[in-house]
N, C-alpha and C positions, 0 to 999 in steps of 0.2 A: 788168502783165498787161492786155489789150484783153478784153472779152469780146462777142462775137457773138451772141445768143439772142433768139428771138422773142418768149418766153413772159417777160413782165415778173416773177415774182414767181422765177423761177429764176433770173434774169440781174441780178434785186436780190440773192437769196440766196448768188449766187456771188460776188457783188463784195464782201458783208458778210464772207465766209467767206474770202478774200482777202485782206481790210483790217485784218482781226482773225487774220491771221496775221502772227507777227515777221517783216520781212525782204521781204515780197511788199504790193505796191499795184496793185489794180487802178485804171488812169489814165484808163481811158475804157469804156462798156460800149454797144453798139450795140443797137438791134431790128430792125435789116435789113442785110443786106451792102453793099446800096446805100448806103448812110450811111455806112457804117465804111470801105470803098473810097475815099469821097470825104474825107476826114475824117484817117482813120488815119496818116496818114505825118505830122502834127503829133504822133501820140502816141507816138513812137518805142518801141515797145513792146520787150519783151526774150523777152517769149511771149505769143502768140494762141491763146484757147481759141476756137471757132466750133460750133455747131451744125450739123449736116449739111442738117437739114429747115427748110431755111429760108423763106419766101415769096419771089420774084420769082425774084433769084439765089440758088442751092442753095447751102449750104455747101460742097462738091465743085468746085463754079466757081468759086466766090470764094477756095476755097484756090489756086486755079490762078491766080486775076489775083495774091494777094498774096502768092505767091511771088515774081513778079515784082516785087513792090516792095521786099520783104523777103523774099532770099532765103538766107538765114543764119537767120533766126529761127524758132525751133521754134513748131510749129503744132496745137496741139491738139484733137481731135474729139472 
């Protein structure tokens, strides 16, 4: 799992919540779309959670470019 989220203590919380579940790794965790855009296609993820309310690029656009990178992969809001 990738996670996308601006707010550090929910985008640590969800990766712990993740990691300490059997069978699921969160592999990478972003605080901007910009970064995980540039970044993400090393982390071949198998599902992307993202935040909608993002700062710069929205969650809503950043789901539109990384479909285009990955678009088979389920995308979670």
């Amino acid at each position: 799992v990738v996670i996308i989220e601006d707010l550090r203590e929910i985008r640590e919380g969800l990766s712990a919540l993740i990691n300490g579940t059997s069978g699921y790794e969160c592999v990478s965790s972003y605080g901007m779309m910009e970064t995980a855009l540039a970044k993400i296609e090393n982390d071949a993820p198998d599902i992307i959670l993202t935040d909608l309310g993002l700062p710069g690029i929205s969650g809503i656009e950043g789901i539109e470019r990384l479909r285009r990178i990955f678009p088979e992969t389920p995308i979670i809001a």
